[in-house]
Structure formats: structure tokens, C-alpha cells
N, C-alpha and C positions, 0 to 999 in steps of 0.2 A: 436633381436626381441623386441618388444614394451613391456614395464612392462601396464598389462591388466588393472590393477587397477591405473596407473597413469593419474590426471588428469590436463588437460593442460588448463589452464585460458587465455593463451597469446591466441593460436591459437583460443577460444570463441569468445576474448575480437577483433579482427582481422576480425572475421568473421562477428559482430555487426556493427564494425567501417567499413567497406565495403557499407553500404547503405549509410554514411556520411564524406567518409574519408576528406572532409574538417572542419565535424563539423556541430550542426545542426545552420541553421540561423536565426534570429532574425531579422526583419527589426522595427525601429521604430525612429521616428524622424530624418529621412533622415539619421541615420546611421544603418548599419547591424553588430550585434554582433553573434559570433561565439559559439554556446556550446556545453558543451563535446558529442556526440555519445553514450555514455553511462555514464551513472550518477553514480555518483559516492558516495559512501554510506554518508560520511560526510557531504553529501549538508542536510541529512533527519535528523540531529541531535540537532538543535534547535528544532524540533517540537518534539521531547523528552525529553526538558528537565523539569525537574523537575518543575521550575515555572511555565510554561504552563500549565505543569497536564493534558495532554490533554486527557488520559489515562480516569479520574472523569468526565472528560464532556460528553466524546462519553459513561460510564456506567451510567452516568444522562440522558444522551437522550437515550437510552437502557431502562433506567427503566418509562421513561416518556412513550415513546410510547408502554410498555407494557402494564403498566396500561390504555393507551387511546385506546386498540384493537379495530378495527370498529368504530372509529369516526375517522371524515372528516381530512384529512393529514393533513392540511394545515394547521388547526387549533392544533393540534399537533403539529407541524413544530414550531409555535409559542411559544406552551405551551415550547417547550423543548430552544428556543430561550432565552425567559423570564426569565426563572427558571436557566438556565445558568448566565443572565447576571444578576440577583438578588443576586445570590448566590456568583457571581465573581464577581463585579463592572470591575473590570481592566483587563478581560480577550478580549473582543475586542482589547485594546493595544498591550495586551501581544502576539495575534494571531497575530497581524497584524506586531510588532517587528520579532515576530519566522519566518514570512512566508520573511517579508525582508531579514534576518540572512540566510533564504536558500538559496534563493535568491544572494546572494552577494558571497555565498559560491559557488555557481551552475558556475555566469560570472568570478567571480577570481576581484581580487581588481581592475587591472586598467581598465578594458570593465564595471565594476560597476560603479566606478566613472563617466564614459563615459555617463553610462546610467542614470546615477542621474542627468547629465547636460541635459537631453529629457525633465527635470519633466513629468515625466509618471504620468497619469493620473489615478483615483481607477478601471474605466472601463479597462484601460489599463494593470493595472496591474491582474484585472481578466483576460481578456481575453488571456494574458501571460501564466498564472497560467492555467487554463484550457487546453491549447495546450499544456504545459509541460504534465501534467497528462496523457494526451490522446497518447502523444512521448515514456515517460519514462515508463509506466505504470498504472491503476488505485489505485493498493494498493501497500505497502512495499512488498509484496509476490512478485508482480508482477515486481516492478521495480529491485528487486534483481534476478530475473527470465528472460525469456526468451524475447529479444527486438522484437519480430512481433508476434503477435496470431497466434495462427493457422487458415486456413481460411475453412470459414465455407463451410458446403454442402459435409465433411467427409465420411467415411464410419461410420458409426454407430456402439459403441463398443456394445459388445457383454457381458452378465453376464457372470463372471468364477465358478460361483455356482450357483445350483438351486435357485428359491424364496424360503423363511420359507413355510412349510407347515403347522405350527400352531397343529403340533404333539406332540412335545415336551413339558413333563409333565412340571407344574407349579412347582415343588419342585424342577425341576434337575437344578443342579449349587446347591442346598441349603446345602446339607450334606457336611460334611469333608472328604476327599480324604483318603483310607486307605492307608499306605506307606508300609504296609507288601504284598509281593508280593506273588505271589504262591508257588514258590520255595523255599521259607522260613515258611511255612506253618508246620508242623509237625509231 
């Protein structure tokens, strides 16, 4: 009988690599590069490291557009642009290094070198960059998660609890908890 709580990676990882068993393709400069089916965590670790800091940028445009609530995005968009690259001069580089570094990690050395003889272009390399995200996942959640959405037009979940009904006194949760039970009472 199966141990209930074992959990099996190979047969996920099988089940993912089935919609690509040759691998996903790349076409660009008259050659097709091959990658992996599923991504693999180390490609995402330049964009963590430490120099990047990407961690202060994303809670600098966090705190940019808090304070901008209700003015015009775009102009926000800017504001949080600016103020990143005032405060970072060398973070353009430093992005654009990390996203290489995954990059390179993602084709493996010799399909990179391959692809470095295309000179890829910056449009090239967004529009790369973009179809990865939309293959592998939007976020780190996702790409560590499940390879196909669910599709939409579901059955709709259902609450497992009523709504609050705005009953519940303002003090409860405030007091301390008495540890003496009944049965020890006297």
C-alpha cells in the first residue's frame, strides 16, 4: 500500500514535462534553442541577490505609490522609476546583468553562447523575457507552483463559514485567558 503522506516530485515533474517533452522552443535568429519544461529554481537567484536589492526597490515603489493613491498611474509609474534610479544610479546595470545571469542559467552555457552569436536585440530580449513569465509563471509562487492555470468559467467556491455578523463585542480577544479550569476550581 502507498505511504499517504509520500510525496512524489518525479511523477509532478513527468506530468509538467508531458505538454514539452522535447523542451520549450525558442526560435530566434534562424536558430531554435531548447528550455527546460520546467524551470528550474536557480535560474531565479541572480534576481536575489544581494547587489540587486531588488527586495528595496519593489518596497520603494510600494511606498511611492502609497503615498501617490489616486493620481494618474503613469505618473506614478515615473515617480517610482525616478526615485529608484536617483537613489540607485547602477541599478539599470545591475537589472539588466541579473536578468542576463538568469538568462544564461535558464539555456545552460553552450545554447547561451549560441544565443549571444544572434546579438539579440533589447526588444528581443523583452519580448523573450515576457513569454518566459507568461510559460513559467507570473510570480516566484507561481513558477514554484502549478505549470497550467486552472481554466477559467469553474464552478464557483463556496464560503466554509458564515460572513461576520458584526456581533462580536469590541473587548473580545482583549482580556487574558484564565488557565484555571472548572475542575480545579474549589
Amino acid at each position: 500500500m502507498p505511504d499517504p503522506y509520500e510525496i512524489d516530485l518525479d511523477a509532478d515533474a513527468a506530468k509538467r514535462e508531458a505538454a514539452h517533452p522535447e523542451g520549450i522552443p525558442v526560435r530566434h535568429g534562424g536558430r531554435t534553442f531548447l528550455l527546460p519544461a520546467e524551470l528550474p529554481a536557480d535560474v531565479l537567484e541572480p534576481l536575489l541577490s544581494v547587489d540587486l536589492d531588488l527586495a528595496s526597490v519593489v518596497a520603494s515603489a510600494a511606498d511611492v505609490a502609497r503615498r501617490a493613491e489616486g493620481a494618474d498611474e503613469r505618473a506614478v509609474g515615473m515617480e517610482v522609476v525616478l526615485d529608484a534610479l536617483l537613489s540607485r544610479p547602477t541599478l539599470p546595470i545591475d537589472a539588466l546583468r541579473a536578468a542576463r545571469a538568469c538568462l544564461e542559467r535558464l539555456f545552460g552555457p553552450e545554447q547561451w553562447a549560441s544565443w549571444l552569436e544572434t546579438r539579440p536585440s533589447l526588444p528581443a530580449y523583452g519580448r523573450l523575457i515576457r513569454h518566459l513569465v507568461r510559460t513559467y509563471g507570473v510570480s516566484l509562487g507561481e513558477a514554484f507552483g502549478s505549470p497550467a492555470p486552472s481554466g477559467a468559467g469553474g464552478a464557483t467556491s463556496r464560503p466554509t463559514s458564515p460572513p461576520p455578523t458584526g456581533s462580536t463585542p469590541e473587548a473580545s480577544g482583549n482580556g487574558r485567558a484564565n488557565p484555571v479550569s472548572s475542575a480545579s476550581v474549589g
